[in-house]
C-alpha positions as CSV (number, residue, x, y, z in Angstrom):
1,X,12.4,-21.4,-13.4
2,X,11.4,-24.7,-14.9
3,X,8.0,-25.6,-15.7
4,X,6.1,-23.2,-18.0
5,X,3.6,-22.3,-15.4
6,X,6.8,-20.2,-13.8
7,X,7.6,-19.2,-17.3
8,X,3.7,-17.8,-18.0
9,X,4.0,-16.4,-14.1
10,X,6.9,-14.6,-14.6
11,X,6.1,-13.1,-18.1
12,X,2.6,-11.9,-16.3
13,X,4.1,-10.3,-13.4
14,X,6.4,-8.3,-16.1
15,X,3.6,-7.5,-18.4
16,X,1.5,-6.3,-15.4
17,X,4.4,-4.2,-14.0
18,X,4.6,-2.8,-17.5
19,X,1.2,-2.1,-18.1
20,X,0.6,-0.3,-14.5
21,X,4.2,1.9,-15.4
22,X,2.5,2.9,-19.0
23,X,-0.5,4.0,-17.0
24,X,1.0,6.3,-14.7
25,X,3.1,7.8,-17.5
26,X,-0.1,7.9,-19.8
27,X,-2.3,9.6,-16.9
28,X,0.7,12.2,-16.3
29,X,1.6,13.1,-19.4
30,X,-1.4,12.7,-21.6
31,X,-4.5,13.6,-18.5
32,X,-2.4,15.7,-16.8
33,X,-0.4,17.3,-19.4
34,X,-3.2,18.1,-22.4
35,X,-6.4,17.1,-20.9
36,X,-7.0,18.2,-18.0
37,X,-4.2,21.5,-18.4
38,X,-7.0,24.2,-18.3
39,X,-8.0,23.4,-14.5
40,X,-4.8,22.4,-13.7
41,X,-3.6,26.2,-14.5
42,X,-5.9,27.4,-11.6
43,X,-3.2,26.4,-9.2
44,X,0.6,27.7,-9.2
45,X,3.2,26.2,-7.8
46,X,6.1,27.8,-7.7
47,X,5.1,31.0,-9.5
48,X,4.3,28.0,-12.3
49,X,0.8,27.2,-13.6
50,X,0.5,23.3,-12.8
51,X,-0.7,22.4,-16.0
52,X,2.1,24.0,-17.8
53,X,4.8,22.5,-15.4
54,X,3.0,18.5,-16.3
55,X,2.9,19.4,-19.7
56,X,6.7,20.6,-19.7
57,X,8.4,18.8,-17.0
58,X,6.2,16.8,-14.8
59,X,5.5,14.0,-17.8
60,X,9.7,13.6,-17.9
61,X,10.4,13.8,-14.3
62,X,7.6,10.8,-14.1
63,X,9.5,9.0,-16.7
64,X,12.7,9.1,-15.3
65,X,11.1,8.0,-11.8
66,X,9.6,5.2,-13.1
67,X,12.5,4.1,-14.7
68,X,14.1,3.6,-11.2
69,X,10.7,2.6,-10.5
70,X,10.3,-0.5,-13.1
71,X,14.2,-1.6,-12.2
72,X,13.5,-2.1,-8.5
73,X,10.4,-3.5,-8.7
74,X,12.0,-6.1,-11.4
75,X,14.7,-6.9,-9.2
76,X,12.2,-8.4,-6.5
77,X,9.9,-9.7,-9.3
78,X,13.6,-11.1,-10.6
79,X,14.0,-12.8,-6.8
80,X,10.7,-13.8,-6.5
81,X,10.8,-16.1,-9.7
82,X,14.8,-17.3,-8.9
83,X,16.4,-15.5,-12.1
84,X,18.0,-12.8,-10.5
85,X,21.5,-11.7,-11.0
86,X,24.3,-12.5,-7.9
C-alpha cells in the first residue's frame, strides 16, 4: 500500500467489516436476547425456550463465530490490499 487512497481504502473496508460484525452481535444479543425474548419464548428448541437460549448462549456463541468470522474475512481484505502476512 502506497498512496493514501489504498490507505483510506483499506481502513474503509476494515471499518465496514467492523461495523457489519457489531451489527450482527447487536441484533443477536440485544434484539434477540432482550427485545424481542417474549415471542421468541413461543418456540422451544431443544426443550429450551429460544429467547432464553439467545439471551444465555446464543449472543456468546455469535461472538465467538464472528471472531473466526472477522479473522477470515481480514485475511482476504489483508490480500486484497497487499499487506498480508507470508
Amino acid at each position: 500500500m502506497n498512496s493514501q487512497n489504498d490507505r483510506n481504502a483499506y481502513w474503509k473496508a476494515n471499518l465496514n467489516l467492523v461495523a457489519f460484525c457489531l451489527f450482527i452481535w447487536f441484533l443477536v444479543s440485544y434484539v434477540f436476547g432482550i427485545l424481542l425474548v417474549e415471542p421468541l419464548n413461543t418456540i422451544r428448541i431443544g426443550g429450551y425456550k429460544l429467547g432464553f437460549w439467545f439471551a444465555q448462549q446464543g449472543s456468546i456463541y455469535t461472538f465467538v463465530a464472528l471472531i473466526f468470522f472477522y479473522a477470515a474475512r481480514m485475511n482476504v481484505i489483508d490480500k486484497k490490499f497487499n499487506v498480508h502476512e507470508d
